[in-house]
C-alpha angles and dihedrals in degrees: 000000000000116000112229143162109303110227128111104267130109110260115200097202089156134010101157134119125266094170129359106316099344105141114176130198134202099217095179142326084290109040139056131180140195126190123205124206108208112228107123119094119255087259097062088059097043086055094049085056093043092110100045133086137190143114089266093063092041094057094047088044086057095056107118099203100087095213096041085055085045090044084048102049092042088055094051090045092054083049091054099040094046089054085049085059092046086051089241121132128241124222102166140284128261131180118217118220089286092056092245100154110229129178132240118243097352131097085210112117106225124185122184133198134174144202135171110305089353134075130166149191135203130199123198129193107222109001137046111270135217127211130171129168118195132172130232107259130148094240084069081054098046084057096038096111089059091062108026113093116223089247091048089057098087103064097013084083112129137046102264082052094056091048098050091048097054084054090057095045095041085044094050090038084061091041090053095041091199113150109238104017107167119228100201104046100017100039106063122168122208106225128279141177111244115252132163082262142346141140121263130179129241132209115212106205094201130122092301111024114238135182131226139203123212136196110203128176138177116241121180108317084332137086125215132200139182136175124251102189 
């Protein structure tokens, strides 16, 4: 991945297609993302898997919501794209028990999310990585009270907050990759004002505190987040 500048802005080295709708974003020296816009039909991402095989891609073929399968390819093909641009190879992608996504072949850390019409991927250096897109809708906000922390209620307080919140949560609990991290009471954010994208930090209340740092961005009428330590 592409040495830069280390400082804690976002740097755009290359935003540019590699194939319909892919964007990509150089975030720091670590981590790299794409975004897909879904507009192709199911049968344009089966056929870009047609010559990989593996126990990933069996379990989302089988999917029997069309669009979740098409949600779930499109994911998997901005990751591989993304790690073409990076002039990585892909080999292919596999969960563990715990569902953690790790490639093949690759000492990357990818992590993958999807949405209606977008789906995304994230690479990291030298960590496991966490990315999650969302978009605004009132049901995040009909569950708001099982995943905002007291302390978080104060500036938490609208519905674009509460989504991108549950982004951040749903990004660092993929980075820690502890089984039954709690978002409510373990994932905890310090406050920030809302911009169209910015870098907040994270306390994770678990055994040995840690803090983490998140990149987050609106995109459309959704917000994405992924994790940068």
């Amino acid at each position: 991945m592409q040495n830069t500048r280390k400082n804690t802005r976002t740097l755009f080295l290359f935003e540019h297609l590699l194939m319909p709708f892919t964007k990509f974003q150089q975030i720091n020296e670590s981590v790299a993302i794409g975004l897909w816009h879904i507009e192709e039909p199911l049968a344009f991402f089966q056929k870009a898997f047609s010559a990989y095989a593996n126990k990933d891609l069996t379990n989302v073929l089988q999917t029997r919501n069309e669009c979740k399968q098409t949600e779930r390819l499109a994911a998997r093909l901005c990751l591989k794209n993304l790690l073409l641009s990076l002039k990585e190879d892909y080999s292919g992608l596999e969960k563990n028990s715990d569902c953690v996504p790790r490639l093949l072949q690759s000492p990357l850390f990818p992590s993958i999310s999807h949405t209606k019409n977008l789906a995304c991927a994230a690479v990291h250096q030298s960590c496991p990585a966490g990315i999650d897109i969302e978009p605004v809708h009132p049901k995040v906000g009909r569950v708001a009270h099982k995943f905002v922390h007291p302390d978080e209620e104060s500036f938490i307080d609208d519905l674009e907050k509460q989504t991108l919140l549950w982004t951040i949560k749903e990004a660092v609990y993929k980075r820690m990759q502890i089984r039954g991290l709690l978002f409510k009471e373990e994932i905890v954010a310090q406050p920030f004002l809302l911009k169209e994208e910015g870098i907040l930090q994270v306390q994770v209340q678990k055994a040995s505190k840690q803090k983490v740092s998140v990149f987050y961005k609106k995109i459309e009428n959704c917000f994405l987040s992924v994790t940068l330590d």
